[in-house]
N, C-alpha and C positions, 0 to 999 in steps of 0.2 A: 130208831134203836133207843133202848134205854140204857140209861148209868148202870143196871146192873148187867147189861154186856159185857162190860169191860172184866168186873166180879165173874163172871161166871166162864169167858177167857181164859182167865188164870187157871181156873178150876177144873177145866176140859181140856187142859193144854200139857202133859205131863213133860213133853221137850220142852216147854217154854218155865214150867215150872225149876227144871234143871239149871237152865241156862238163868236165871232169875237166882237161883241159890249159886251159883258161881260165879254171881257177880257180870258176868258176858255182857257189853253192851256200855261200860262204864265211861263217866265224861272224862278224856284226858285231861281236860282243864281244871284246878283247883277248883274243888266246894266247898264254898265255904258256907253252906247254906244249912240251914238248923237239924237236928240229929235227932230223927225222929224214932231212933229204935239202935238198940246197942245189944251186938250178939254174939256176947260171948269176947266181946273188945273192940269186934268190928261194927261199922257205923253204916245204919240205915239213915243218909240226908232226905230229906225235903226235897231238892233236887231232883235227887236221881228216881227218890218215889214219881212223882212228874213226868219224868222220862219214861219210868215202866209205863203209867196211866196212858199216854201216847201209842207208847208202843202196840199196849192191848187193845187202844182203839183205831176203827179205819173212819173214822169220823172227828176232825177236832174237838169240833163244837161240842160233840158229846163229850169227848176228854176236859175239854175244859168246865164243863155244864159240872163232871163228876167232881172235879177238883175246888171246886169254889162255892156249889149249890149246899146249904145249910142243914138240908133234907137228906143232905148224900154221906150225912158224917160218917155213921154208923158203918155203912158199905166201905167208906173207906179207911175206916180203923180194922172192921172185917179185912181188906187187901192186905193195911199193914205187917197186922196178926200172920196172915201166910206169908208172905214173902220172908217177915222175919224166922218163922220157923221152919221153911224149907231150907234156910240160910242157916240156921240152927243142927238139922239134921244133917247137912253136907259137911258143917265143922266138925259135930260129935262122929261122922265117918270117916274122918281125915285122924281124929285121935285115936280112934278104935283098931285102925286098918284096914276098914272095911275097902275104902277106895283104891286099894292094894288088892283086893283079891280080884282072880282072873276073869271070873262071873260077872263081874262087876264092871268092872275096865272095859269088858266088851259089850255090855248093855249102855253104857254110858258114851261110848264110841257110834254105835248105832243110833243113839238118842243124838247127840251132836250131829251126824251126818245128815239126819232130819230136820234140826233146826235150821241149817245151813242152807238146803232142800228147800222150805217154806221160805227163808230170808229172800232168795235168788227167786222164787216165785212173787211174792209181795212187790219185789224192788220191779221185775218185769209188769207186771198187772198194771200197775201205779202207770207207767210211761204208755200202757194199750189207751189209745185214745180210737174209738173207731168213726169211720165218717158218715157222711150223713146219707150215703148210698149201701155203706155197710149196713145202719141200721133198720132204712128201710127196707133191705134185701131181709135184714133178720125177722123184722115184724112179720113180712109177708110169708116166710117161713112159719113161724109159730102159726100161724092163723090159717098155712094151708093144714098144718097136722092136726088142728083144732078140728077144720071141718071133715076133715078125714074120721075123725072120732065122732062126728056129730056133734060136735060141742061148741060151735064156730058163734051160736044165736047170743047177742047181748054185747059180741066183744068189742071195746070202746075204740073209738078212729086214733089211725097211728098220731094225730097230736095230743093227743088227750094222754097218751103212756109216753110219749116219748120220753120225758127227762127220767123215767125209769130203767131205759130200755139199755145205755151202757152197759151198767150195774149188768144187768141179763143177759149182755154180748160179751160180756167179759169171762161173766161165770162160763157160760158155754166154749170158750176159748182156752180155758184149762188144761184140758185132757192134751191139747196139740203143745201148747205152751210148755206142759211137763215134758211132754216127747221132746222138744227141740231142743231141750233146758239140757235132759241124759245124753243126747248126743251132741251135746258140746263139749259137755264133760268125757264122753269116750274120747273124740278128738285129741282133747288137749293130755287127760289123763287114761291112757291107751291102756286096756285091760286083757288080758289071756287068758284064759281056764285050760286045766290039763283037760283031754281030751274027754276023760270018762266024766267029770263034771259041767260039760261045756250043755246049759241048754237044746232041746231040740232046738232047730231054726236059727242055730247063731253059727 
């Protein structure tokens, strides 16, 4: 991955740009760390820029490559630049009344609900470690649907990919992962529809 992953993260990420202008995520502990942007009264630290840069990457090394690398100024005076004026545009809607109207409140309910959504997915993925029967059950997988396609000629031997191959079993683990994720939450927070709105099949 490159440093501008993290730039183009923000940029693609419209929940995370929300949660990024409201502040979400903030260190409870005193910062007293340099102030690198002032908006409107309130204080963009050094710090907590850091923390986003993290945040936006699933890679340290690369978060840290972005935040110290000399070549990566500009990208990250670029990040500063949005984040302070997302943080700009959330204030000027706080004065306006915008964040009072009904439209609003409920687009930005659903935007939180999603970020919440991706946090609970991220924190899950992180702890999927799969084993070493898992992934060679997965390699052997991919490689029969390869040849099922005719497309099997050239493919490199399971040690040659393997320190790839999590990264691939994880991606592919999603779709059940989000399934287990909604019905934990039906569980815990039990949901009814009146009758005429109740999906087919529920």
């Amino acid at each position: 991955m490159s440093k501008m992953t993290i730039q183009a993260g923000l940029v693609a990420a419209p929940a995370l740009l929300l949660a990024l202008a409201l502040g979400c995520g903030k260190n409870a502990t005193p910062d007293s760390s340099r102030i690198i942007a002032n908006i409107g009264g309130a204080k963009l630290t050094e710090a907590e820029f850091q923390d986003i840069v993290k945040s936006l990457s699933p890679d340290p090394k690369e978060a840290q490559t972005f935040l110290t690398d000399a070549s990566a100024r500009e990208e990250r005076a670029q990040l500063a630049q949005r984040i302070a004026m997302s943080r700009a545009i959330t204030a000027y809607a706080a004065q306006t009344g915008l964040d009072k109207e009904p439209s609003v409140k409920r687009q930005m309910e659903q935007q939180q609900a999603n970020i919440f959504f991706q946090a609970l997915m991220k924190k899950r993925m992180a702890s999927m470690t799969p084993t070493e029967e898992q992934l060679q059950a997965f390699y052997k997988e991919r490689v029969e649907a390869l040849k099922t396609q005719g497309r099997a000629q050239g493919v490199p031997p399971y040690e040659t990919v393997k320190a790839q191959l999590p990264e691939l079993w994880k991606q592919q683990q999603m779709q059940s992962l989000s399934d287990q994720i909604q019905n934990e939450v039906k569980q815990k927070v039990p949901v009814t529809l009146a009758d005429d709105y109740r999906p087919a099949g529920m």
